[in-house]
ZALO-87754 format. One line per 2 residues: number of its first residue (from 0); their letters; for each residue x, y, z of C-alpha. Coordinates in pm, whole numbers. Layout:
% ZALO-87754
NUM = a = X Y Z  ... .
% end
This chain:
% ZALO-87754
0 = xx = 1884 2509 2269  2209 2341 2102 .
2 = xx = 1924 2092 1942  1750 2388 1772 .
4 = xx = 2135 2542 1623  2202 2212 1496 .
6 = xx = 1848 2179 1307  1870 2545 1191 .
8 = xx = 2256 2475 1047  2091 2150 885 .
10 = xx = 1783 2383 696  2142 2653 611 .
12 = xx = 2329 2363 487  2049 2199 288 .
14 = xx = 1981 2516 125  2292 2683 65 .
16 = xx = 2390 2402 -140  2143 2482 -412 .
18 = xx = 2101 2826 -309  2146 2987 -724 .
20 = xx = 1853 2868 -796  1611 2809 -512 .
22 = xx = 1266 2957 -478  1151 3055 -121 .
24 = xx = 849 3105 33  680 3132 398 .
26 = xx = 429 2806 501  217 2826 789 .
28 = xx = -9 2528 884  -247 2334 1057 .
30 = xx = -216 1924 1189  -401 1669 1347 .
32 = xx = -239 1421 1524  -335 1045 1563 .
34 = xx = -171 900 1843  -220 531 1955 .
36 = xx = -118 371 2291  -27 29 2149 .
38 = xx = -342 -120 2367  -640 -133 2231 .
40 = xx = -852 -89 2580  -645 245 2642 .
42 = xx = -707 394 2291  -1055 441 2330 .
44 = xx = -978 745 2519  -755 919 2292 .
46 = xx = -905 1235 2127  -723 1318 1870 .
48 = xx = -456 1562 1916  -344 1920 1722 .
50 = xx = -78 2119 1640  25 2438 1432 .
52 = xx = 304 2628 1301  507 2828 1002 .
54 = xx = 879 2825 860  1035 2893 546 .
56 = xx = 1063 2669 223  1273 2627 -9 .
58 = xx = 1263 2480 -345  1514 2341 -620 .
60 = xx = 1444 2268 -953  1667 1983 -1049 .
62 = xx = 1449 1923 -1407  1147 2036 -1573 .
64 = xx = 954 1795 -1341  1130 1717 -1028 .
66 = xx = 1240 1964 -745  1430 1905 -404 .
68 = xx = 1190 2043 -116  1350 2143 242 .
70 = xx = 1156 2367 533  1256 2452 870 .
72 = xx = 896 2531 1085  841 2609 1421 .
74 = xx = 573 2393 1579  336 2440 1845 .
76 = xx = 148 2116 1938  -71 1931 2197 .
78 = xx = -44 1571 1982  -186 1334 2272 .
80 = xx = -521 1382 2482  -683 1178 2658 .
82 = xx = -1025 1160 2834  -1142 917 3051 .
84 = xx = -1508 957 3166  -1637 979 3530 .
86 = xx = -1813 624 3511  -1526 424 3420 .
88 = xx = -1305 521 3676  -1545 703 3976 .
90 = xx = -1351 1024 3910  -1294 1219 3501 .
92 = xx = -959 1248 3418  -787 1384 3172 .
94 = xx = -427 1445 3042  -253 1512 2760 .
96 = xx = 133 1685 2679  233 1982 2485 .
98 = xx = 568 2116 2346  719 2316 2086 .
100 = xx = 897 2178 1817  1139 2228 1516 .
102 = xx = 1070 2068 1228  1304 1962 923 .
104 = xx = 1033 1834 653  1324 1711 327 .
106 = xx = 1094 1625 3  1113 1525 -365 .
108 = xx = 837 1760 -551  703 1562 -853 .
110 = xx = 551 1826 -1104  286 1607 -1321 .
112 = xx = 212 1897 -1576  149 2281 -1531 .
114 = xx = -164 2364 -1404  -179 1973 -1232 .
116 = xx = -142 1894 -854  189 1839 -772 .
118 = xx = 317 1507 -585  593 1516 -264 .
120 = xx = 727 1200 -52  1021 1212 173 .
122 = xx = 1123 1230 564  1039 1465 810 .
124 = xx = 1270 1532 1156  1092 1682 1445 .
126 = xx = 1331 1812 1749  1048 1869 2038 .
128 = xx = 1138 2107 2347  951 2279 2633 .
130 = xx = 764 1960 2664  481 1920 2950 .
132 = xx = 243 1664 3068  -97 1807 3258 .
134 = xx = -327 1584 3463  -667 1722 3554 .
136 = xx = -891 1519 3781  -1252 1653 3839 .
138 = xx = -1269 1775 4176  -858 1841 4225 .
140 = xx = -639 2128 4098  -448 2072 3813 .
142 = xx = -134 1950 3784  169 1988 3509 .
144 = xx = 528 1824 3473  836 1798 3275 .
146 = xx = 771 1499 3066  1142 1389 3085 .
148 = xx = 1077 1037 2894  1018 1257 2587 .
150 = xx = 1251 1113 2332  1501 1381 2178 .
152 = xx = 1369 1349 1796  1092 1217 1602 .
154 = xx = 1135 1057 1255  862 1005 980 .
156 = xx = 760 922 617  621 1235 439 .
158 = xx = 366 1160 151  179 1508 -4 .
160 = xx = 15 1667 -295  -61 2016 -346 .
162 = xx = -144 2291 -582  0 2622 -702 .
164 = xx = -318 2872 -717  -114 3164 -845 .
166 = xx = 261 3138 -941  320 3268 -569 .
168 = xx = 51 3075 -360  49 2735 -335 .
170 = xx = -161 2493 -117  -56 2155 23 .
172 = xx = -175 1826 210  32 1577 370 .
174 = xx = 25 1269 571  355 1190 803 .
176 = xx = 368 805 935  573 805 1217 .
178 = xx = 838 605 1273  938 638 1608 .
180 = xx = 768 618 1946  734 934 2130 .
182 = xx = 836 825 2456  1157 590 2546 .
184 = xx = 1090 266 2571  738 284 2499 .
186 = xx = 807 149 2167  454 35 2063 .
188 = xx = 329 382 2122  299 571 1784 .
190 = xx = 147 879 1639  58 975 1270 .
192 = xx = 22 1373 1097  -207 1484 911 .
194 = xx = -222 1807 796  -289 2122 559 .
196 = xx = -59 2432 492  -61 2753 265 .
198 = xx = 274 2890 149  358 3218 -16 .
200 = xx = 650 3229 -286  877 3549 -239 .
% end
């Protein structure tokens, strides 16, 4: 639980810097996640994986064009799944992990003209918790763990664009490249984001 205080005093601190004349709003959204083993011969059976969420946003104008972008979202996710068929192996299998997350998304917002798209890169920090791995082979109950080689945060590359539909709606799509390898010392294991949100100004 400390991890979660210390990302929700990071979103307070971020803000409250720049808090006389930030705009916030609510996001929820929707990602897929592309997840890769590091061997080829294993990533055939990755499906690709989900996740969804909501948080607030905040938003600094700094000039006419540019703004400083923070959020802090709460993340439900099932990012890896695979699926390996009955005649490869004699019996189906399939796993995959889930977990809830916090996630720190910190942006620069480049405003090309009113009534244009708007552009946003920057880095994204991800604290997972309440993670699980499940194992189902056909035939044989199911069975669920603590997936204790879980590392503690994830790091990425945020690129985006969205829209404002109404001075008070926006819409947004963004790509995260991940940085880090989900599990320790599994460092050619990776995972990329892709996803699509709706936020409401207040």
């Amino acid at each position: 639980m400390s991890k979660i205080v210390k990302m929700a005093m990071l979103f307070v601190a971020l803000t409250a810097t720049f808090s006389f004349s930030s705009t916030y709003g609510f996001r929820a959204g929707f990602s897929l996640y592309d997840y890769s083993t590091g061997y080829s011969e294993m990533d055939e059976y990755v499906k690709m994986g989900y996740g969804f969420g909501g948080g607030l946003v905040s938003i600094v104008p700094l000039n006419s064009k540019l703004s400083f972008v923070s959020e802090f979202n709460f993340l439900y996710r099932k990012p890896v799944i695979m699926e390996i068929p009955s005649d490869d192996y004699g019996s189906a299998l399939e796993g995959y992990f889930t977990e809830y997350a916090i996630s720190i998304p910190i942006m620069f917002q480049l405003n090309l003209a009113e009534g244009m798209p708007y552009l946003a890169a920057g880095v994204q920090l991800d604290t997972p918790f309440s993670c699980k791995i499940t194992r189902k082979i056909s035939g044989l109950p199911e069975e669920s763990r603590d997936y204790e080689d879980r590392v503690s945060m994830d790091f990425g590359i945020v690129l985006g664009v969205g829209y404002l539909i109404t001075p008070n709606m926006g819409v947004d799509a963004r790509a995260v490249i991940g940085l880090t390898a989900p599990s320790k010392g599994a460092d050619d294991e990776k995972w990329n984001q892709y996803g699509a949100g709706l936020t409401y100004y207040f």
